[in-house]
C-alpha positions as CSV (number, residue, x, y, z in Angstrom):
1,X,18.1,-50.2,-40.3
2,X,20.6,-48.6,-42.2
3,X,20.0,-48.3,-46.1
4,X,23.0,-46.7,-48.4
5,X,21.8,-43.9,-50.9
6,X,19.6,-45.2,-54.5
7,X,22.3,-47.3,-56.6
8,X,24.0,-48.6,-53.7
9,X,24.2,-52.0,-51.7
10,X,24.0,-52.3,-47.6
11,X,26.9,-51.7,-46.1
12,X,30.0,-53.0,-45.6
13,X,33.6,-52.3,-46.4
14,X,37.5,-52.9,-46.2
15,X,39.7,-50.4,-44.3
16,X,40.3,-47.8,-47.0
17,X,43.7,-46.9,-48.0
18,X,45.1,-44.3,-45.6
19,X,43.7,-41.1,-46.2
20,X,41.1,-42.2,-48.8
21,X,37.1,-42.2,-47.5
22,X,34.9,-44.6,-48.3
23,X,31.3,-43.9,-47.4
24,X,28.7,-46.1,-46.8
25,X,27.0,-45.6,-50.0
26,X,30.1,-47.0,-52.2
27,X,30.6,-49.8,-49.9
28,X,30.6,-53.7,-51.0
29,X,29.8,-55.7,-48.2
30,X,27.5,-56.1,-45.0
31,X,28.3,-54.1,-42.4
32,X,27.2,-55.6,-38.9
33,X,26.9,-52.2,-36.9
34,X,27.2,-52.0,-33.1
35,X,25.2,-48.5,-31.6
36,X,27.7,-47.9,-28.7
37,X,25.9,-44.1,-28.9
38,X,27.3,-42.1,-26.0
39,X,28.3,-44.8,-23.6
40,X,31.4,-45.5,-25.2
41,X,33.0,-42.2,-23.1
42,X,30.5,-41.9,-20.3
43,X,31.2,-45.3,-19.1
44,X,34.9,-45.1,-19.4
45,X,36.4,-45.2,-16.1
46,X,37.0,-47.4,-13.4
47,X,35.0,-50.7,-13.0
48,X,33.0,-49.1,-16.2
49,X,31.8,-50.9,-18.9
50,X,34.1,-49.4,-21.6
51,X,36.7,-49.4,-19.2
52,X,39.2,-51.1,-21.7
53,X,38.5,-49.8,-25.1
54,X,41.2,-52.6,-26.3
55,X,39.4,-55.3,-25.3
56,X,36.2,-53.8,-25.9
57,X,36.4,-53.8,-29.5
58,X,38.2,-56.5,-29.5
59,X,35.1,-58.8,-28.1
60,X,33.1,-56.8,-30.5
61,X,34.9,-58.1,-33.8
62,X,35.0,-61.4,-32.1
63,X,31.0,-61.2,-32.2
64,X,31.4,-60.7,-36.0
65,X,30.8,-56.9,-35.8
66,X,32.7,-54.6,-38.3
67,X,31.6,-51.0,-37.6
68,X,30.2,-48.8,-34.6
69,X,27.3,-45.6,-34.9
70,X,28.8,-43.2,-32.3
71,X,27.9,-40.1,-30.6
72,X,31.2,-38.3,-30.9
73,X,30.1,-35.3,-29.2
74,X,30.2,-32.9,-31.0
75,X,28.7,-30.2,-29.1
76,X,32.0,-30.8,-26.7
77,X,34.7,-31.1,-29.7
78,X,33.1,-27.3,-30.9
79,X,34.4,-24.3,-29.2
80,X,32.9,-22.0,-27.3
81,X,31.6,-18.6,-29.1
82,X,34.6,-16.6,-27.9
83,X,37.3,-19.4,-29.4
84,X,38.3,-21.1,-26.5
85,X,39.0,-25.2,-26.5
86,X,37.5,-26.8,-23.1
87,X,39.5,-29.5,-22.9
88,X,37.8,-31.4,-19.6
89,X,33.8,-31.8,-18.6
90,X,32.0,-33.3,-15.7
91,X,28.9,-34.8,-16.1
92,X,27.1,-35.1,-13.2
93,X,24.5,-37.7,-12.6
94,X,21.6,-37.0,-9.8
95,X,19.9,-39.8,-8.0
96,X,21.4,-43.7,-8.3
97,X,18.7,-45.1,-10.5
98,X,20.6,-47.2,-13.1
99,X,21.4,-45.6,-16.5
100,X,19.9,-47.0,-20.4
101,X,22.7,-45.4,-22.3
102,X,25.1,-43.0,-20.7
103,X,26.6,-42.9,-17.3
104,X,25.5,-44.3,-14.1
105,X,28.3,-42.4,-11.9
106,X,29.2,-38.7,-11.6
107,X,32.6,-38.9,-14.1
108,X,35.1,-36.9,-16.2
109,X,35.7,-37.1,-19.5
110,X,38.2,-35.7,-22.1
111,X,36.0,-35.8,-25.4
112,X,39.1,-34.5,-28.0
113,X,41.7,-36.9,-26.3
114,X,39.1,-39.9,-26.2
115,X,38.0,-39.6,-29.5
116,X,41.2,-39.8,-31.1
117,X,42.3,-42.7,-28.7
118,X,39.3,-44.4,-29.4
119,X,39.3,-44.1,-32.7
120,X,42.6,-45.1,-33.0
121,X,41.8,-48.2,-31.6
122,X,38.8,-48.7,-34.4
123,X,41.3,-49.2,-36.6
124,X,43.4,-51.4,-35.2
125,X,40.5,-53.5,-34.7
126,X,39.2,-53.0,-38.7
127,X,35.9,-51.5,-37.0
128,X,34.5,-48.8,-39.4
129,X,33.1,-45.5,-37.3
130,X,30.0,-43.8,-38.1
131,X,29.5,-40.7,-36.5
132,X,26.7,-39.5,-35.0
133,X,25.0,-36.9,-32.6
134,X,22.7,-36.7,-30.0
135,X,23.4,-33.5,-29.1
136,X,22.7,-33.7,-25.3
137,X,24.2,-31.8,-22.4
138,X,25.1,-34.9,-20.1
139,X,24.8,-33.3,-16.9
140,X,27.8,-30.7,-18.1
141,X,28.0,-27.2,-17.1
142,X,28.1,-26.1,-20.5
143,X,24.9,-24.6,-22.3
144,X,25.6,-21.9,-24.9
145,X,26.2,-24.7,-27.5
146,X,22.5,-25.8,-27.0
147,X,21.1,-22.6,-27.3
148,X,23.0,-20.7,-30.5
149,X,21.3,-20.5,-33.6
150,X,24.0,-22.2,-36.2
151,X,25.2,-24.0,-33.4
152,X,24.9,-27.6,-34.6
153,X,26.3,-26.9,-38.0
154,X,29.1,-24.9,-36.5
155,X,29.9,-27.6,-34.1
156,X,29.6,-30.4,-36.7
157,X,32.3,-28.4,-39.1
158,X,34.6,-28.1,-36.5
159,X,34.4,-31.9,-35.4
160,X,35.1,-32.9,-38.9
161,X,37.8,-30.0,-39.0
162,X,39.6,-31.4,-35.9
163,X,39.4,-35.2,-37.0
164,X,40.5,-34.0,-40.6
165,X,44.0,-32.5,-39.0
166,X,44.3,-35.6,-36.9
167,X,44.5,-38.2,-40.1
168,X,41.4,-39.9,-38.6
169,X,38.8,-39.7,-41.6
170,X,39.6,-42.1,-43.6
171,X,38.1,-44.4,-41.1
172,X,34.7,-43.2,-41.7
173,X,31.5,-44.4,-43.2
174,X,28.8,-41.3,-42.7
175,X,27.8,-38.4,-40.6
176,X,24.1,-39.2,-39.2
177,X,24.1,-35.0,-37.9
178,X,21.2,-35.3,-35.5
179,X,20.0,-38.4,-33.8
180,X,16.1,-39.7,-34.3
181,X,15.4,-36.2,-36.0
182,X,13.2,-34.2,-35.5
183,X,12.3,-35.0,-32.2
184,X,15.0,-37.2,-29.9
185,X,18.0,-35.3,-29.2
186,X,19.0,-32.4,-26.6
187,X,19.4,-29.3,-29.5
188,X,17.3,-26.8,-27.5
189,X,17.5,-23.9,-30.0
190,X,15.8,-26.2,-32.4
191,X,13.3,-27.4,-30.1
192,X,12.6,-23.9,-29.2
193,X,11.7,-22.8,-32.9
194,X,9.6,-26.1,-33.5
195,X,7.7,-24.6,-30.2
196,X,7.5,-21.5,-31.8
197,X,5.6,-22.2,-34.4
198,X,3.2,-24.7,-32.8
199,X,0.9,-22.2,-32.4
200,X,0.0,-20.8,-35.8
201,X,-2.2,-18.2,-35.3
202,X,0.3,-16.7,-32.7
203,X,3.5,-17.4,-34.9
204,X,1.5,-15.0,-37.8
205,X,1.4,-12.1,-35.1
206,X,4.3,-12.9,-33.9
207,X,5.8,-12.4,-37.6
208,X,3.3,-10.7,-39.9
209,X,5.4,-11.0,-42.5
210,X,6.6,-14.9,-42.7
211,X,5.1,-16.1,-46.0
212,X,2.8,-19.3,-44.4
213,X,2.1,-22.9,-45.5
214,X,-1.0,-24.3,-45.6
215,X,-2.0,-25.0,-41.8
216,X,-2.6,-28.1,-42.5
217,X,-1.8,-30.8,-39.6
218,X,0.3,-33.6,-40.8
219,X,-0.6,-36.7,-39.0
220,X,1.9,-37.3,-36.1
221,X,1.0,-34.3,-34.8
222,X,3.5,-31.2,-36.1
223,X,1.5,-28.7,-38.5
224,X,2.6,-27.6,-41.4
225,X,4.3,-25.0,-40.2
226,X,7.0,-27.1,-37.8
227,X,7.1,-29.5,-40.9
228,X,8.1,-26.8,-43.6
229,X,10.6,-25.4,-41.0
230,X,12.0,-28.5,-40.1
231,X,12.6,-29.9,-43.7
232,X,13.8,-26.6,-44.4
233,X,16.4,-27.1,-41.3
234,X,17.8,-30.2,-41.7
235,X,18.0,-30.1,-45.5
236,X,20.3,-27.1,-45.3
237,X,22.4,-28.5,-42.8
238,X,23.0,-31.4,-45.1
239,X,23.5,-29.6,-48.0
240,X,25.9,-27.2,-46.5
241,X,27.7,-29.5,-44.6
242,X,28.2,-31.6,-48.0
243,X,29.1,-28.8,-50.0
244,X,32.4,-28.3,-47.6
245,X,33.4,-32.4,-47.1
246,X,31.8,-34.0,-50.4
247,X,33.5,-37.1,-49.9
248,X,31.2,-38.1,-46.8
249,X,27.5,-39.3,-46.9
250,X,25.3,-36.9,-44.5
251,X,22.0,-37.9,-43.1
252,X,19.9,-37.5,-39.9
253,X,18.6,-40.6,-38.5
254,X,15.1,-41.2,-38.2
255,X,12.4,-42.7,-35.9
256,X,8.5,-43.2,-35.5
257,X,8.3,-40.5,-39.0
258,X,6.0,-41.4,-41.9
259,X,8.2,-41.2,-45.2
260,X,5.3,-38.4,-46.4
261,X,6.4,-35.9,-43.4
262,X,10.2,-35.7,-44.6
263,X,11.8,-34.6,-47.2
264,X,14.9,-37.2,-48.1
265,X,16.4,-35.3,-51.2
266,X,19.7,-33.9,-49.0
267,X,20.4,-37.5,-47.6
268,X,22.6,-39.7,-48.8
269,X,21.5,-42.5,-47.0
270,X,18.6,-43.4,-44.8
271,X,19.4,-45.0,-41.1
272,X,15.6,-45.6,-39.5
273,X,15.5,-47.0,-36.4
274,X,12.8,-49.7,-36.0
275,X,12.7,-51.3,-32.2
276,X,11.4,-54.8,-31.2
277,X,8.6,-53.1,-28.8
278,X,6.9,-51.3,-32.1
279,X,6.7,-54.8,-34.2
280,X,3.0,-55.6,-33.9
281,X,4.3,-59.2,-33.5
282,X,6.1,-58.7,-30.1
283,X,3.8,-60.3,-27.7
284,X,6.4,-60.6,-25.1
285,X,5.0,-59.2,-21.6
286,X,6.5,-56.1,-20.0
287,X,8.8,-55.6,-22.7
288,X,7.4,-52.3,-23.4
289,X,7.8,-51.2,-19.4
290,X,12.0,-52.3,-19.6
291,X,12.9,-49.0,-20.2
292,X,12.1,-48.3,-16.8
293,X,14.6,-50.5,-15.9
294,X,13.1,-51.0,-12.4
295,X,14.9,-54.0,-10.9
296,X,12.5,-55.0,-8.5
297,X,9.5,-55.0,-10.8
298,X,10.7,-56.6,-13.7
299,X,12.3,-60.4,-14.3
300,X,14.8,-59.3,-16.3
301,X,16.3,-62.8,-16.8
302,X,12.7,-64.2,-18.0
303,X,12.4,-61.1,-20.6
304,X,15.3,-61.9,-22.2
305,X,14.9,-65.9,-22.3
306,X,11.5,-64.9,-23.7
307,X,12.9,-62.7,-26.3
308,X,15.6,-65.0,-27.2
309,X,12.8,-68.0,-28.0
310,X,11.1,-65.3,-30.1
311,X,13.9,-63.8,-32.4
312,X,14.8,-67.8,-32.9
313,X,10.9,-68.8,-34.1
314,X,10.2,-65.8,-35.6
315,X,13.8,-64.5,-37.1
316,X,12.8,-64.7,-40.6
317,X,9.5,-63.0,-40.8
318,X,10.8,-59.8,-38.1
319,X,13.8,-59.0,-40.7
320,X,11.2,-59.3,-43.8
321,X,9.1,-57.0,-42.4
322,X,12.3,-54.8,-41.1
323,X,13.3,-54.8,-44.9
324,X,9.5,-54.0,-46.1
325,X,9.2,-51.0,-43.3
């Protein structure tokens, strides 16, 4: 569920005039968004699902969708520390269990050359791009990005840098930094540091001179430790990357986070991410075990029949209570 900053309306917008941004906070209409995360790159190749980017988005707008959340991968735009541009990656997939999101097949991907074909191709199509980021290696050989202190900020500024000398930002609504922050993405330096400081009593000797919260616990389970440090993170991000493009709305996406744990003043909208299995209505069995994706286990075809009766019996109470959360 994506909600535009205080003052504003959901989303939805015309193509701004070329050159001109129009984020999703000054936007006038509903915006039906399609999450095509990383998949949209992963799967592009030969008898792959995004095959045809054309006639992917084509068949999108024909479903009445108007804009996409994608991972543009980021951490593959950036450079590496010493300057260099690597244009080409191979992510490699172990095992042939089927993939949820991502590839399925060992492949080779192009991400500066894709992203400005693809997004090309959003605008033909009058599909609005929000970018997003979750930050995860993909089977690559590349790992310094993961690991550098700065390193999603840096590789966020030179993302929007490379789009910005392309012509290719007037096509965007909002920059959602770090998917399902703080805890589903692949930034390891930041994962490292919330580890850190999971143990109080060893963080204090570790740094007698760090100036502690209260050690309170806050109830999903971070103290108040990872919670200061975390706010702290993310809010700076925000607030630095708005300083530098103030025409964009920045936010990190959110999941399974009570509104009392974060702190929301650096975001200029709110995209929290509310799935069918969590809805205390959902009585559909096995629906939580899909994920597994285990094709000899599950009846697929009866799961979704069974979902399908449900959204249509139950449509109007699930998006009240979507709206409420």
């Amino acid at each position: 569920m994506l909600l535009a900053a205080p003052g504003s309306m959901f989303g939805g917008l015309n193509p701004a005039p070329s050159g001109k941004v129009v984020s999703v906070s000054q936007v006038k209409k509903t915006l039906a968004i399609a999450m095509w995360d990383f998949s949209w790159i992963l799967r592009h190749h030969r008898y792959g699902e995004f095959e045809n980017w054309n006639k992917a988005l084509e068949e999108l707008a024909e479903r009445g969708y108007n804009a996409i959340r994608l991972d543009v991968l980021p951490q593959y735009i950036v450079s590496t520390p010493d300057g260099k541009i690597i244009d080409e990656y191979r992510s490699v997939r172990q095992g042939w269990a089927p993939a949820m999101w991502g590839n399925d097949y060992t492949m080779s991907f192009r991400p500066r050359e894709a992203l400005l074909e693809f997004m090309t191709a959003c605008k033909k199509y009058k599909i609005q791009v929000g970018l997003a980021s979750w930050f995860m290696d993909h089977g690559t050989e590349r790992k310094d990005i993961f690991m550098e202190e700065g390193g999603l900020y840096r590789a966020w500024d030179e993302t929007l840098t490379f789009l910005k000398n392309n012509q290719m930002l007037d096509n965007v609504i909002y920059v959602d930094i770090l998917n399902e922050f703080p805890n589903w993405h692949g930034y390891d330096w930041f994962r490292n540091e919330m580890n850190l400081r999971a143990d109080v009593e060893q963080y204090k000797l570790n740094n007698p001179e760090a100036n502690l919260p209260d050690a309170e616990t806050v109830k999903i389970g971070w103290n108040n430790l990872q919670k200061v440090f975390f706010n702290q993170f993310i809010n700076d991000h925000l607030s630095r990357l708005k300083q530098k493009y103030p025409a964009f709305d920045f936010f990190a996406s959110l999941e399974s986070i009570s509104f009392d744990n974060i702190d929301l003043a650096n975001f200029n909208a709110m995209d929290y991410h509310i799935w069918f299995n969590q809805c205390p209505l959902m009585k559909i069995p096995e629906l939580d075990e899909v994920a597994e994706r285990d094709q000899a286990k599950f009846n697929y075809g009866m799961t979704m029949r069974e979902l399908k009766s449900f959204w249509a019996a139950n449509k109007d109470v699930l998006i009240l209570n979507s709206v409420i959360i």
